[in-house]
RODO-2510 file (C-alpha; in nm, 4 decimals, decimal comma):
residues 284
     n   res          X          Y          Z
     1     x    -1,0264    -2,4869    -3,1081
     2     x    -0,9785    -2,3122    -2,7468
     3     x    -1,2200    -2,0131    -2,6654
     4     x    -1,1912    -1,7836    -2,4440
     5     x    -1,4548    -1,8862    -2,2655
     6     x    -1,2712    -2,2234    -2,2756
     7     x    -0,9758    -2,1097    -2,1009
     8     x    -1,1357    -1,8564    -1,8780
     9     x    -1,3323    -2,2014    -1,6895
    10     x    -1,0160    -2,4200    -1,6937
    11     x    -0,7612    -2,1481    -1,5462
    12     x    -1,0335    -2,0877    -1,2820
    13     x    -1,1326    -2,4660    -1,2065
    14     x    -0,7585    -2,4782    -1,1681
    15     x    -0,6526    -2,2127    -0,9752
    16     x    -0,9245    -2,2840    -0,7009
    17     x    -0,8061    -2,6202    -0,6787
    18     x    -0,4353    -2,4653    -0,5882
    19     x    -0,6002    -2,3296    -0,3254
    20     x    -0,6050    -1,9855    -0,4721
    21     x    -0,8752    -1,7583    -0,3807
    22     x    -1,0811    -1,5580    -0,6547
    23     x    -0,9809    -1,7694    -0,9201
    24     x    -1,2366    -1,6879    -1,1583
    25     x    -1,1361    -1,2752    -1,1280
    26     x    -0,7710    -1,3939    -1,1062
    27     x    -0,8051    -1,6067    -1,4194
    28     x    -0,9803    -1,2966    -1,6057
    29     x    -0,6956    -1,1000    -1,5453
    30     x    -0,4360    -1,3080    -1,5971
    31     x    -0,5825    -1,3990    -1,9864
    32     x    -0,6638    -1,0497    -2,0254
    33     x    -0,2624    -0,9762    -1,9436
    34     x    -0,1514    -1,2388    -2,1623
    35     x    -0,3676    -1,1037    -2,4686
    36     x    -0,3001    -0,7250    -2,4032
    37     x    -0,6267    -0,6455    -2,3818
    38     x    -0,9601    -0,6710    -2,1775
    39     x    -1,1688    -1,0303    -2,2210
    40     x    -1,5063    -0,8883    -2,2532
    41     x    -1,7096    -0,9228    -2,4650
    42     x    -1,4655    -1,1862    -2,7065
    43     x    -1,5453    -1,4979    -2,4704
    44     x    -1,6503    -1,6709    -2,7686
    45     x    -1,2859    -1,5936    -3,0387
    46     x    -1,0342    -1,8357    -3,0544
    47     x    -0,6594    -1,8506    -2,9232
    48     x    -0,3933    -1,8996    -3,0608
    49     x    -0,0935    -2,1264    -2,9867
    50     x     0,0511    -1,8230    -2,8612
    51     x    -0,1578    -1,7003    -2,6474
    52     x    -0,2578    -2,0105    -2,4592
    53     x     0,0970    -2,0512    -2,3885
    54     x     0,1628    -1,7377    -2,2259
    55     x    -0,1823    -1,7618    -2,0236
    56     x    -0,0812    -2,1053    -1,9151
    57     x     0,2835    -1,9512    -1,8098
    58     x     0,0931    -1,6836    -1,6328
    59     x    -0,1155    -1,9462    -1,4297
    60     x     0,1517    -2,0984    -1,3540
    61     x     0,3030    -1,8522    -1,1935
    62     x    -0,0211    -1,7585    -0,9953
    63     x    -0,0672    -2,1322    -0,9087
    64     x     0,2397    -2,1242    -0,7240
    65     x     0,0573    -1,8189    -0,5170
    66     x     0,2575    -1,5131    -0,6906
    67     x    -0,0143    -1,2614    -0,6360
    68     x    -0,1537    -1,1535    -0,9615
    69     x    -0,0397    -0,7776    -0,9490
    70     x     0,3418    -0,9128    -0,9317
    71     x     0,2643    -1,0885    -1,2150
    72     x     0,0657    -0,8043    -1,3929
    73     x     0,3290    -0,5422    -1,1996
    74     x     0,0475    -0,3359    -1,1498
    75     x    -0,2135    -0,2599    -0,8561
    76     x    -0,5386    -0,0615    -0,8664
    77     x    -0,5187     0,1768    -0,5320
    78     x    -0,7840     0,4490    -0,4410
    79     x    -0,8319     0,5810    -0,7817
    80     x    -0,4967     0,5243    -0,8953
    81     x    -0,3157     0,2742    -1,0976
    82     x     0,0305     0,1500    -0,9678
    83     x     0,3504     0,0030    -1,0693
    84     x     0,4393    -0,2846    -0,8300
    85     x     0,7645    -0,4240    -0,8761
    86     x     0,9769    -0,6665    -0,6043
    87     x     1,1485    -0,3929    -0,4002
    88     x     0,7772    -0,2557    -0,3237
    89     x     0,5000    -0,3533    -0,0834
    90     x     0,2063    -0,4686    -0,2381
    91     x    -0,0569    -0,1632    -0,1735
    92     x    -0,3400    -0,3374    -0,0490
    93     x    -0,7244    -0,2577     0,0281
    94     x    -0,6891    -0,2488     0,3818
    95     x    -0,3925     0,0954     0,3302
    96     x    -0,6744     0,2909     0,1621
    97     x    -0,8523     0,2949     0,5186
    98     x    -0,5878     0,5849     0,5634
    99     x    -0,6963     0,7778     0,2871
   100     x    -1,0603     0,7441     0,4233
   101     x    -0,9277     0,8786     0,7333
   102     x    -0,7531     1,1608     0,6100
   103     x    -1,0214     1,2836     0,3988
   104     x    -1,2386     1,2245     0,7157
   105     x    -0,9564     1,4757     0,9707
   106     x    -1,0252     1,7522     0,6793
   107     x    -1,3489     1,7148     0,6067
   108     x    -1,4398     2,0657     0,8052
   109     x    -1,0946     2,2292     0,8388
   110     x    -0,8602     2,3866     0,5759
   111     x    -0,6902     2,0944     0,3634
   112     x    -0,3564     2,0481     0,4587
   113     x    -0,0628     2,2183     0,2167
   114     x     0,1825     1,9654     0,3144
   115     x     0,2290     1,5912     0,2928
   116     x     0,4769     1,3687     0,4204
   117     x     0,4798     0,9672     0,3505
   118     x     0,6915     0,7679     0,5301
   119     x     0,8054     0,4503     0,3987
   120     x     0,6761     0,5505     0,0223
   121     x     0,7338     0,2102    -0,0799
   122     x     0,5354     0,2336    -0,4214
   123     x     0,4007     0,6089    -0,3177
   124     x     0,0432     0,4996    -0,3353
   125     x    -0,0370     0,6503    -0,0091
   126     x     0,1175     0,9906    -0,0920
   127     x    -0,0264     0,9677    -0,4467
   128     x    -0,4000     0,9121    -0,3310
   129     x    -0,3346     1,1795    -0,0556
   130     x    -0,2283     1,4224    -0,3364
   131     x    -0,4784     1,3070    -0,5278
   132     x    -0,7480     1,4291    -0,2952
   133     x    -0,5717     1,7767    -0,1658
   134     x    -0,5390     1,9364    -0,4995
   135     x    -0,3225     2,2037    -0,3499
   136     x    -0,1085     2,0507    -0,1810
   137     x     0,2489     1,9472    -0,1983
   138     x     0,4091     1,6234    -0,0595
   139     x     0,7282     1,4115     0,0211
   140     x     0,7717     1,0770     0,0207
   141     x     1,0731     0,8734     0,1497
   142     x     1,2133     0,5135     0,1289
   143     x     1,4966     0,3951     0,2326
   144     x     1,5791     0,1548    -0,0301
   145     x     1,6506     0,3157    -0,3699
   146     x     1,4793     0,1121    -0,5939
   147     x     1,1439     0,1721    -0,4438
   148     x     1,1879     0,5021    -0,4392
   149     x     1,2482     0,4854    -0,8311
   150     x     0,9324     0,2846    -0,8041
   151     x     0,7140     0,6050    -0,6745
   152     x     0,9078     0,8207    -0,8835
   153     x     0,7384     0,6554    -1,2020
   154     x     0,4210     0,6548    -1,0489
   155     x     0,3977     1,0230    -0,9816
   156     x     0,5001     1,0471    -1,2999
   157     x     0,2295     0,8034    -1,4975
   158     x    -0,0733     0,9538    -1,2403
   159     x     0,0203     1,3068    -1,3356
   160     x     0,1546     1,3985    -0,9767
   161     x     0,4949     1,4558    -1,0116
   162     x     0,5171     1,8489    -0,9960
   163     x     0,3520     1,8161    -0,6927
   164     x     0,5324     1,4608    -0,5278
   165     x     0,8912     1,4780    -0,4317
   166     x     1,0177     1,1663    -0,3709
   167     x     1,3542     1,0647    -0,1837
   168     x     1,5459     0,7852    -0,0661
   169     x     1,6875     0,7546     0,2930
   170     x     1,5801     0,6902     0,6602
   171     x     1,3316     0,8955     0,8613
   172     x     1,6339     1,0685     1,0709
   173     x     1,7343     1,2308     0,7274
   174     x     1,3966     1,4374     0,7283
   175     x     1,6110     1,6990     1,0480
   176     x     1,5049     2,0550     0,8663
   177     x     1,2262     1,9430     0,6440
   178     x     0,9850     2,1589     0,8113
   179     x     0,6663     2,0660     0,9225
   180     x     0,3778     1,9023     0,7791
   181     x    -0,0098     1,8779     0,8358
   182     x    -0,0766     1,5155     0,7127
   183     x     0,1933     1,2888     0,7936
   184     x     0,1175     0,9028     0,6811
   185     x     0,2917     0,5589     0,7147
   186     x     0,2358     0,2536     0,6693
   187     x     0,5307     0,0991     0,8629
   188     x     0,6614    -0,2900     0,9326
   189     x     0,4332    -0,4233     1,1630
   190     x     0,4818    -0,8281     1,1433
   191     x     0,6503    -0,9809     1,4677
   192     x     0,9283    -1,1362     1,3612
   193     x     0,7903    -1,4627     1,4961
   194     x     0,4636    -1,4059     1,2793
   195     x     0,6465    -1,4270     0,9142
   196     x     0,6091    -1,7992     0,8908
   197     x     0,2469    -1,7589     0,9359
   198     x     0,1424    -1,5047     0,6744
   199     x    -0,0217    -1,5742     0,3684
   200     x     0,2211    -1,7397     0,0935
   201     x     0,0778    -1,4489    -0,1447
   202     x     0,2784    -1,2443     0,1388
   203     x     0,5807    -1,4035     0,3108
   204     x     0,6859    -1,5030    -0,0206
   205     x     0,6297    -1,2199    -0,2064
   206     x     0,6677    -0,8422    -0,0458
   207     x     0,9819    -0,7902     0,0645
   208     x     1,0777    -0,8767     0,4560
   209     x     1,2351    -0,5339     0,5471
   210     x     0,8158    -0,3902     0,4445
   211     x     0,6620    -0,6781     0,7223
   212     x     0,8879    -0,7634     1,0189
   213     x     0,9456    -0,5327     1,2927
   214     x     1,1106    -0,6868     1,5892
   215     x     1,0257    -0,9133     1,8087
   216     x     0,6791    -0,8011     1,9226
   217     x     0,6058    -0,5918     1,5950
   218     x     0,6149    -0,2529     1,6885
   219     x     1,0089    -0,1573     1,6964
   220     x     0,9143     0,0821     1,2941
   221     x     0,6472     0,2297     1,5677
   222     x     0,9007     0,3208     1,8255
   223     x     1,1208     0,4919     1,5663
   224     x     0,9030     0,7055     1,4146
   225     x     0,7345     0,8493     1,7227
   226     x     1,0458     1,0872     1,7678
   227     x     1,0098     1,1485     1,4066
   228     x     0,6576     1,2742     1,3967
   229     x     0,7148     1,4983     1,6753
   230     x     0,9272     1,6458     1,4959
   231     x     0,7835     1,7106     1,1905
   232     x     0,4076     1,7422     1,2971
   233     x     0,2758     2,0627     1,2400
   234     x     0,0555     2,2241     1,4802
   235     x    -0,3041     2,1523     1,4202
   236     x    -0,2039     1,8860     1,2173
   237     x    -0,2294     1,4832     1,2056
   238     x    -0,0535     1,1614     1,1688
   239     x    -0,2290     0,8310     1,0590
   240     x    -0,0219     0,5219     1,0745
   241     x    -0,1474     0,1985     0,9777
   242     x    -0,1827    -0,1109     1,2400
   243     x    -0,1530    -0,4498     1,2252
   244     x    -0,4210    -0,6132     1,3933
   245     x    -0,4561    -0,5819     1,7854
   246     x    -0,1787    -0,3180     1,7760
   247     x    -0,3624     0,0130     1,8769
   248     x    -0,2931     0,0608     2,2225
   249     x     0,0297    -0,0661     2,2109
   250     x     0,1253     0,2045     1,9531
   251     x    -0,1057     0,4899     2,1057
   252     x     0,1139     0,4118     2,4244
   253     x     0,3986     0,4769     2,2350
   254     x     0,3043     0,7802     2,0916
   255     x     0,1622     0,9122     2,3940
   256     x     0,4963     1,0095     2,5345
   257     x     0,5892     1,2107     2,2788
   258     x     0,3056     1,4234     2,3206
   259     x     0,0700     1,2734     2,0448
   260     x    -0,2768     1,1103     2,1879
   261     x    -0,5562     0,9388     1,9744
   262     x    -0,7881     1,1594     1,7448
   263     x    -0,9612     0,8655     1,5838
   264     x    -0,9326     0,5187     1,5139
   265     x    -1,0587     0,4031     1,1646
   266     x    -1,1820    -0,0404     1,1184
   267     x    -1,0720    -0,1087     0,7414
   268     x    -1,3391    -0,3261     0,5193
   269     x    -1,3093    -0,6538     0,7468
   270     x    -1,3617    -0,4845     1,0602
   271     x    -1,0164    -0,4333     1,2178
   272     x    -0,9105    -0,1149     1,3407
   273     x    -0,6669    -0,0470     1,0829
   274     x    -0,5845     0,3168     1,0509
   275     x    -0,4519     0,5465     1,3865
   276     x    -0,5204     0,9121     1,4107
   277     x    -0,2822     1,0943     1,5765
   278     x    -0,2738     1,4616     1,6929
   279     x    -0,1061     1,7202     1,9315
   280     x    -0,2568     1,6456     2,2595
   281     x    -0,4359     1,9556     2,3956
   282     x    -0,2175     2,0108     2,6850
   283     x     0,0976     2,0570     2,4764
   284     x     0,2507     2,4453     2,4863
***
C-alpha cells in the first residue's frame, strides 16, 4: 500500500535530485493535480493504481523541467488565478512588481479610468490592474491570436470581462484608441544571445517571440516608445517591466519621446524590475 505521504517524499526526493528546485511544494501540487483535489489533511489514505500512475506521469513531465503551472495550465498572479497555456508567457512573481507600482502612482491621485496592456499575453497584468481600479475600464492586446483567446477566458473566469476588452494585433493598430492613464507592458527583453542561457523551466518552455528582443534586448523597448507617446494621457503613467541592468538603457530611450523616470520599483530579489514613466514637466 502507497500513502500519500508515501508518494509526497519519493516525488520530492526525486525531483530535487533532477535538479528541480522546490520539489517538495512542486511534488504537493503535482499529486494534488493528479487526484483533483487538495493533499491536506489525507497524507495518510491510500492510492490507487490510478492515481500513482498519473502522479508519476506528472513527475515526469516536471522532471524533465516543464514548469509545474504548464503542467497544471494554471498560475496564481496577484490575487488572481490564471489559465497558462503554450502560446502565453508564464506570469511570474517578479510582473506583479508592476502592480505594486501602479497602486503606488495612485495611491494619492484619482484612480485612473483607463487601462491599456500591451503584450496581454495571458492578461494577468491588465486583470490585476482591473482588479485594483474598480472603475475602471481596460484594453489589452496581443499580437498572436491564441493568447489573446487565452486572456479572453481569463477575464471571463475572474469576473472581469465587462470591464476587459481584449484584442489581437500589433501596437501600431492602437492609432485612434484614445488615451489612457495607466499604460503597462511587459515586453521581450532577452538578448538574443542570452536565450541559451536562461533557465530550462524558460528557454524551453514560454514561447521565444515573449523573451528575445534583438540583439542587445531592448529593440520591443524602442517600438513602443512611439507608442506610448501616443497613447499616454496627460497626467498619466507607463510602467514597463525590465530585464535586469536595463533601466537606463530604456529610460534613454524613452527620454526622447518626451517621457522621463517617475520611479523605479526592485521586485522581491532586489532588481529594479518595474519603470515608471511619465510626461516630463517641460512638455507643452
Amino acid at each position: 500500500m502507497t500513502r500519500i505521504r508515501d508518494a509526497l517524499r519519493d516525488g520530492a526526493r526525486r525531483l530535487a535530485a533532477a535538479g528541480v528546485e522546490g520539489a517538495r511544494l512542486d511534488a504537493r501540487l503535482l499529486l494534488g493535480h493528479a487526484l483533483g483535489r487538495e493533499v491536506w489533511p489525507h497524507e495518510e489514505t491510500a492510492l490507487d493504481r490510478d492515481a500513482l500512475d498519473r502522479f508519476e506521469a506528472l513527475l515526469h513531465r516536471r522532471r524533465n523541467r516543464e514548469p509545474v503551472s504548464r503542467i497544471v495550465g494554471r498560475r496564481a498572479f496577484w490575487t488572481l488565478d490564471l489559465e497558462v497555456t503554450p502560446a502565453t508567457l508564464d506570469p511570474r512573481p517578479d510582473s506583479e512588481t508592476l502592480i505594486e507600482a501602479a497602486v503606488e502612482a495612485f495611491r494619492d491621485a484619482p484612480p485612473p479610468a483607463r487601462i491599456l496592456d500591451l503584450g496581454t499575453g495571458t492578461g494577468c497584468l491588465l486583470l490585476a490592474a482591473l482588479s485594483e481600479f474598480p472603475d475602471a475600464i481596460g484594453l489589452g492586446l496581443d499580437r498572436l491570436p491564441a493568447a489573446a483567446d487565452v486572456a479572453r477566458r481569463n477575464a471571463e473566469t475572474t469576473g472581469l470581462s465587462a470591464r476587459a476588452e481584449i484584442r489581437s494585433g500589433d501596437w501600431s493598430d492602437l492609432t485612434g484608441a484614445g488615451r489612457f492613464e495607466l499604460i503597462l507592458s511587459n515586453p521581450p527583453y532577452i538578448a538574443a544571445g542570452e536565450i541559451s542561457s536562461l533557465e530550462p523551466d524558460v528557454r524551453g518552455f514560454d514561447p521565444l517571440e515573449a523573451l528575445e528582443a534583438g540583439r542587445d534586448g531592448l529593440d520591443a523597448y524602442r517600438s513602443l516608445a512611439p507608442v506610448l507617446a501616443d497613447l499616454l494621457a496627460p497626467g498619466g503613467i507607463a510602467i514597463l517591466e525590465l530585464g535586469i541592468g536595463q533601466g537606463d538603457a530604456v529610460a534613454a530611450i524613452m527620454a526622447p519621446y518626451g517621457l522621463t523616470v517617475a520611479a523605479r520599483r526592485d521586485d522581491l530579489g532586489g532588481v529594479s524590475r518595474a519603470l515608471v514613466l511619465k510626461w516630463n514637466d517641460t512638455r507643452s
